[in-house]
C-alpha positions in Angstrom: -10.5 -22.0 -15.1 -9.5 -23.2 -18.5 -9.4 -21.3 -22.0 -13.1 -22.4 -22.9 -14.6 -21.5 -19.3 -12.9 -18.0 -19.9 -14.8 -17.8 -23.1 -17.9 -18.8 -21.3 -17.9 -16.0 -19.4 -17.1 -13.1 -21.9 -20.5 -14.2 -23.3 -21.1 -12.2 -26.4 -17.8 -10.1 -26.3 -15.6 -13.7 -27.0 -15.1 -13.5 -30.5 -13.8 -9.5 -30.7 -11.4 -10.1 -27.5 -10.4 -13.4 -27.9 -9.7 -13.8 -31.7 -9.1 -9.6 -32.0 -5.4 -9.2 -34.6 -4.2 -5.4 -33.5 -2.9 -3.5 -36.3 -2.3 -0.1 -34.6 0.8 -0.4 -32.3 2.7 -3.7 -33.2 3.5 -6.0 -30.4 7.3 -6.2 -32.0 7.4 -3.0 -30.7 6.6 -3.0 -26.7 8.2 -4.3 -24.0 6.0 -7.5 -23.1 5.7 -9.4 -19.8 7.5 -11.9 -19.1 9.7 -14.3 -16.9 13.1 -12.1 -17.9 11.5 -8.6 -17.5 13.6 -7.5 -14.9 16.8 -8.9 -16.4 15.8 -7.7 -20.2 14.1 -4.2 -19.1 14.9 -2.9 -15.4 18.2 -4.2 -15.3 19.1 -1.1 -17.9 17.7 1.7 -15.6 18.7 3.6 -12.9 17.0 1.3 -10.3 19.0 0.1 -7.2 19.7 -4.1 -6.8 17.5 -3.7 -4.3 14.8 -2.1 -6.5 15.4 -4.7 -8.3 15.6 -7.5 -5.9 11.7 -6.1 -4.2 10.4 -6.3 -8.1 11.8 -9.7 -8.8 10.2 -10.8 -5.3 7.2 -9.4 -6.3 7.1 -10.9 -9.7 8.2 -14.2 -8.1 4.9 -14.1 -5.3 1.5 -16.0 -5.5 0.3 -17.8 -7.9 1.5 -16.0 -11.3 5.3 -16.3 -9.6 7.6 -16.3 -12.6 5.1 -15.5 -15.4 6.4 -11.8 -15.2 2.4 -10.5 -14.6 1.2 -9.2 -11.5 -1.9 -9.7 -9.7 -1.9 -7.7 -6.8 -5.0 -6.6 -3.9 -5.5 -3.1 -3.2 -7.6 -1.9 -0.5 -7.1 1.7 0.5 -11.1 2.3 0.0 -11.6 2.3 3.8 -10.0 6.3 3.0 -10.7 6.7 -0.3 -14.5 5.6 -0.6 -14.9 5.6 3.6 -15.1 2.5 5.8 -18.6 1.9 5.8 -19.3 2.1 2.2 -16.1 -0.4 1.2 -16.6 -2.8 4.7 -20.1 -2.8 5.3 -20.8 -5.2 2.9 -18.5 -7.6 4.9 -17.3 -6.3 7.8 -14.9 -9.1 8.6 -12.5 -6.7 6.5 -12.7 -3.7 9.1 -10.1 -5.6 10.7 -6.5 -5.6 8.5 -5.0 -9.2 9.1 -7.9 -10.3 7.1 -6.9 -7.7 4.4 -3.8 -9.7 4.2 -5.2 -13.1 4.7 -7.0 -12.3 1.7 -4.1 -11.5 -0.4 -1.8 -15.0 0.7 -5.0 -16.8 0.0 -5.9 -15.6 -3.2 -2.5 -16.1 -4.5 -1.8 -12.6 -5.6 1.8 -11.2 -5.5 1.2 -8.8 -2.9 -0.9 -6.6 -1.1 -1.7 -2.7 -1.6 -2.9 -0.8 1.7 -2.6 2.0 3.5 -0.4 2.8 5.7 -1.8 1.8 9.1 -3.3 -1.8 7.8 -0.2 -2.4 6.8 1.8 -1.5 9.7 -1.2 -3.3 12.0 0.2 -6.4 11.3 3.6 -5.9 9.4 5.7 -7.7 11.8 3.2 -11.1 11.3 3.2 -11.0 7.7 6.0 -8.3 6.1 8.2 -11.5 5.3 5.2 -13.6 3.9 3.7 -11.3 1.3 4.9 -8.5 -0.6 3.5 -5.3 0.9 2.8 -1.7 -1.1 2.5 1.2 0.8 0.0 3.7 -0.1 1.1 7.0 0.9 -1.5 9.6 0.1 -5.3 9.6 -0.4 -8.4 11.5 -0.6 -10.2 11.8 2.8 -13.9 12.6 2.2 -14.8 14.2 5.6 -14.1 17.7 4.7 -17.2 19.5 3.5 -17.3 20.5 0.6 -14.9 18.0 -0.4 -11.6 19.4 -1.9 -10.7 16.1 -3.6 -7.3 16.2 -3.2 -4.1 13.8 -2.4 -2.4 14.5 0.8 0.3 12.2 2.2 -0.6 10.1 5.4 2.6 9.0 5.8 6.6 9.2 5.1 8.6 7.0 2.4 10.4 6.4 6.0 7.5 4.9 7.8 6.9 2.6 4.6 10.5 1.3 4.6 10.6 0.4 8.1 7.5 -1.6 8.3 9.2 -3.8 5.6 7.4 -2.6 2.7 8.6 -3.5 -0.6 7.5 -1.1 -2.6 4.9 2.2 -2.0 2.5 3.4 -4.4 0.6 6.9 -4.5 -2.3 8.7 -6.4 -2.1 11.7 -8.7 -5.4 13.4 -10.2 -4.2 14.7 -13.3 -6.3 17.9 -14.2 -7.1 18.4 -10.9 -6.4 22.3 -9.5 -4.0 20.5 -6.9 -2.2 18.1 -9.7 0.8 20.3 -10.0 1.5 19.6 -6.4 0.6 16.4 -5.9 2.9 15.8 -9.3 6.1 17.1 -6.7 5.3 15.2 -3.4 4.9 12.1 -5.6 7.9 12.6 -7.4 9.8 13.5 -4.4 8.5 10.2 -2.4 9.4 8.3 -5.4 13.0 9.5 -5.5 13.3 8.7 -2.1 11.5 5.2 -2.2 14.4 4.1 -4.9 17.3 5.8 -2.6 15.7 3.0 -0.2 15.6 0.3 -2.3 11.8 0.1 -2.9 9.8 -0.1 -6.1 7.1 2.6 -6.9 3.3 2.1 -8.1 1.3 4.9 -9.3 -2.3 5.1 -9.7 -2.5 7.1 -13.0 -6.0 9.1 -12.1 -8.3 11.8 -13.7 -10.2 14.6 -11.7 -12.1 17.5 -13.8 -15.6 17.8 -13.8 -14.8 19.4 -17.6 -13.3 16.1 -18.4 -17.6 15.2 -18.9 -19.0 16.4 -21.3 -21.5 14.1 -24.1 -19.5 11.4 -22.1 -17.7 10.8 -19.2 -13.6 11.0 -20.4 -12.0 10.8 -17.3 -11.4 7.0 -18.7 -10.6 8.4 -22.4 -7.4 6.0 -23.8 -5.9 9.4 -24.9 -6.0 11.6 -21.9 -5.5 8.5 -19.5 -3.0 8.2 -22.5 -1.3 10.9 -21.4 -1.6 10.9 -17.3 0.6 7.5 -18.0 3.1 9.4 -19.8 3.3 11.3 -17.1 3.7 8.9 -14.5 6.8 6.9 -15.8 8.4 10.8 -16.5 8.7 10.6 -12.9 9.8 7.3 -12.7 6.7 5.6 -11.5 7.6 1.2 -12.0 4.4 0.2 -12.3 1.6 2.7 -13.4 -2.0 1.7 -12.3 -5.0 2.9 -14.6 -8.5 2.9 -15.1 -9.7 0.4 -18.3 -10.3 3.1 -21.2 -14.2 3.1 -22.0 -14.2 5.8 -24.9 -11.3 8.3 -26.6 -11.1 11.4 -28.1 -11.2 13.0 -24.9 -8.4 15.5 -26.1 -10.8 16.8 -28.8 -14.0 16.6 -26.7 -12.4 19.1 -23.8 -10.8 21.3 -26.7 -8.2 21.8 -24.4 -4.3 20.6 -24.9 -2.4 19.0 -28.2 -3.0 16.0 -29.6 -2.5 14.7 -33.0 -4.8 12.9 -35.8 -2.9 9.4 -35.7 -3.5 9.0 -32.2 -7.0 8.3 -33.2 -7.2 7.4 -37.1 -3.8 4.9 -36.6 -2.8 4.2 -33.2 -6.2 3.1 -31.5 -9.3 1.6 -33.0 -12.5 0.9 -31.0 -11.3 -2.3 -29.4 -11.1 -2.1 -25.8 -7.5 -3.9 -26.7 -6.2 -1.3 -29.3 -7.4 1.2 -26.5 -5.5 0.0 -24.0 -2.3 -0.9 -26.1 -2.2 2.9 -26.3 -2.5 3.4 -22.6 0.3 0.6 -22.7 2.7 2.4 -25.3 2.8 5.8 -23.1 4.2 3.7 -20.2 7.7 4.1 -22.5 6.1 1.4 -24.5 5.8 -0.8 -21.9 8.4 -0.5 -20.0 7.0 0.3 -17.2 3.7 -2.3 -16.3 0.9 -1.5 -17.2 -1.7 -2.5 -14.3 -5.6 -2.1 -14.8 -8.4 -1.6 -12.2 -10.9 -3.7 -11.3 -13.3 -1.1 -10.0 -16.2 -0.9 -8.3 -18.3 -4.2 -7.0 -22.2 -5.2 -9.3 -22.8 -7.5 -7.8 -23.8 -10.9 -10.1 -21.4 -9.9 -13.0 -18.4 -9.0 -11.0 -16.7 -12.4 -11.8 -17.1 -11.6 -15.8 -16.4 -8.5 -15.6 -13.1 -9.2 -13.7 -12.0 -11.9 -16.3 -12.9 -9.4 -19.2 -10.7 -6.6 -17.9 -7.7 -9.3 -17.3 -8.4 -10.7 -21.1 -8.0 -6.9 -22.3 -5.0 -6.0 -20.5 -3.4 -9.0 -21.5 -4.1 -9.3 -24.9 -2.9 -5.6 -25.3 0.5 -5.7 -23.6 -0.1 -5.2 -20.0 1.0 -6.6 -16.5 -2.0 -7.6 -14.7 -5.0 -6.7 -12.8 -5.3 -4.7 -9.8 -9.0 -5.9 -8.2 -10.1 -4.8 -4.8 -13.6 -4.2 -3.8 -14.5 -7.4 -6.7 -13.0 -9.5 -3.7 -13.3 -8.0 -0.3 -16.9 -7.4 -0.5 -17.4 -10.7 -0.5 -17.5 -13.8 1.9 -13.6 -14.7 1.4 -13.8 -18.2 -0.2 -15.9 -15.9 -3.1 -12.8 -13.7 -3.0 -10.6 -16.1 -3.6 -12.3 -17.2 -6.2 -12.6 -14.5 -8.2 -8.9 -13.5 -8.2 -7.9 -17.1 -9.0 -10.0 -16.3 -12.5 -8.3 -13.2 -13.2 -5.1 -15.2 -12.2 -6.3 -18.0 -14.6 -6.2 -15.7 -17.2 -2.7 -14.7 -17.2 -1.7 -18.7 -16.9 -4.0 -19.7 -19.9 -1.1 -19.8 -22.8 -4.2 -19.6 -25.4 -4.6 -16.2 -24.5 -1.9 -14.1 -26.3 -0.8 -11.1 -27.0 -3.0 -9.6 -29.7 
């Protein structure tokens, strides 16, 4: 997919992503992607060599190999949405070596599962494609559901099974946050003292967080559940695309400041996400967006869109599961070579 196929499909958005100049955060100032990342950013951290050595592989995988992005398959939403509702739609995908067939075929730099896919068929494809470990989820057969993150595994289990790295979830202004925050931080500490790399997804749960709209994917407080993640030392924060801001002032609850919203954003779904990008210690951690949930018709636009965004304001990649696995898999592949086409396409800068 070339520069004016990629225009094609942003439709009527084009012109403000495409040609959009940011004059909030400078791009002099962040940490940009790119084929030296490790060596110019990581390689000044704490990190093991063989932290370093599983993110280089990573960075090296699939078809954005050496561009310093990321486009990586997640699909822990046989727990976190249930099986039938994530593989009904194509049930070839109940089964995990197609999980990971997906990901080699697609060309992605890894794959992002639980901890049972993974280990299903770890010693077929461990030394073929980058694997992430999810450790903890949300089960939804308790009743009521608690919506919590429990672990389903150990940092242990993940390492044997020849994970590279393991990722987690943390609902930020959830009652249980304060706990998850310490198991997370915990598994992460132990993840580097074993030489893997750590992925957090970056999340929001607080029914107070809507109120005239829904700011669980506010800039400012997703903003914030960023900063939070890289404080304890997440590598690669995964976050929802911000929608809307002022989420701070709209819950009246915690500190902000003015600037955040008269100078460091605007309304641009870039400028919004540069801020998300700039609490990741301005960018030195990646910056890794969602793809969310699957519409259907639109799901290839919307994709590319979210991949222009991220891009264009500083970040790493895309992150794009159900988009893909809900479909036959030559569709899949399809639709994560566009995102992937994205990153490639040199017309598409950093805004």
């Amino acid at each position: 997919m070339n520069y004016d196929q990629i225009a094609e499909l942003l439709g009527a958005d084009a012109k403000k992503l495409l040609e959009h100049k940011s004059t909030t955060i400078d791009k002099s100032k962040l940490h940009l992607p790119g084929p030296d990342f490790i060596d110019r950013v990581f390689y000044h951290t704490n990190r093991k060599p063989q932290v370093l050595r599983n993110l280089q592989a990573t960075f090296n995988h699939g078809r954005l190999g050496g561009t310093g992005y990321l486009s990586l398959l997640p699909v822990d939403q046989g727990i976190e949405h249930s099986a039938g509702a994530s593989f009904a739609p194509n049930p070839d995908y109940f089964d995990p070596e197609n999980i990971v067939k997906l990901a080699i075929e697609g060309g992605t730099n890894g794959v992002a599962s639980t901890i049972g896919v993974l280990a299903a068929v770890s010693r077929k494809y461990a030394h073929k494609i980058p694997f992430i470990v999810k450790l903890n989820h949300n089960e939804l057969l308790t009743y009521p559901n608690t919506y919590d993150q429990i672990m389903f595994g150990s940092v242990e289990e993940a390492y044997e099974l020849g994970a590279m790295g393991v990722g987690a979830t943390i609902y930020f202004g959830s009652e249980d946050s304060n706990r998850q925050i310490q198991e997370v931080a915990a598994a992460f500490e132990r993840a580097h003292e074993l030489g893997m790399y750590t992925v957090l997804w970056c999340y929001l749960r607080n029914s107070e967080f809507k109120r005239d709209q829904d700011y669980h994917t506010a800039a400012d407080l997703t903003g914030q559940a960023n900063h939070i993640g890289v404080t304890i030392q997440a590598d690669i924060i995964k976050q929802k695309l911000p929608t809307n801001n002022g989420g701070f002032k709209a819950i009246k609850f915690g500190k902000t400041h003015d600037k955040v919203y008269s100078e460091l954003t605007s309304d641009n779904p870039i400028d919004l996400t540069r801020y998300q990008v700039a609490n990741n210690y301005m960018g030195r951690a990646g910056l890794i967006n969602s793809g969310g949930a699957s519409k259907g018709e639109s799901d290839l636009a919307d994709a590319v869109t979210t991949a222009v965004v991220n891009k264009r304001a500083g970040g790493t990649g895309l992150i794009s599961g159900r988009k893909a696995f809900q479909k036959p898999m030559k569709e899949g592949v399809k639709l994560l070579n566009a995102i992937q086409d994205v990153y490639l396409e040199e017309q598409i800068d950093i805004a």
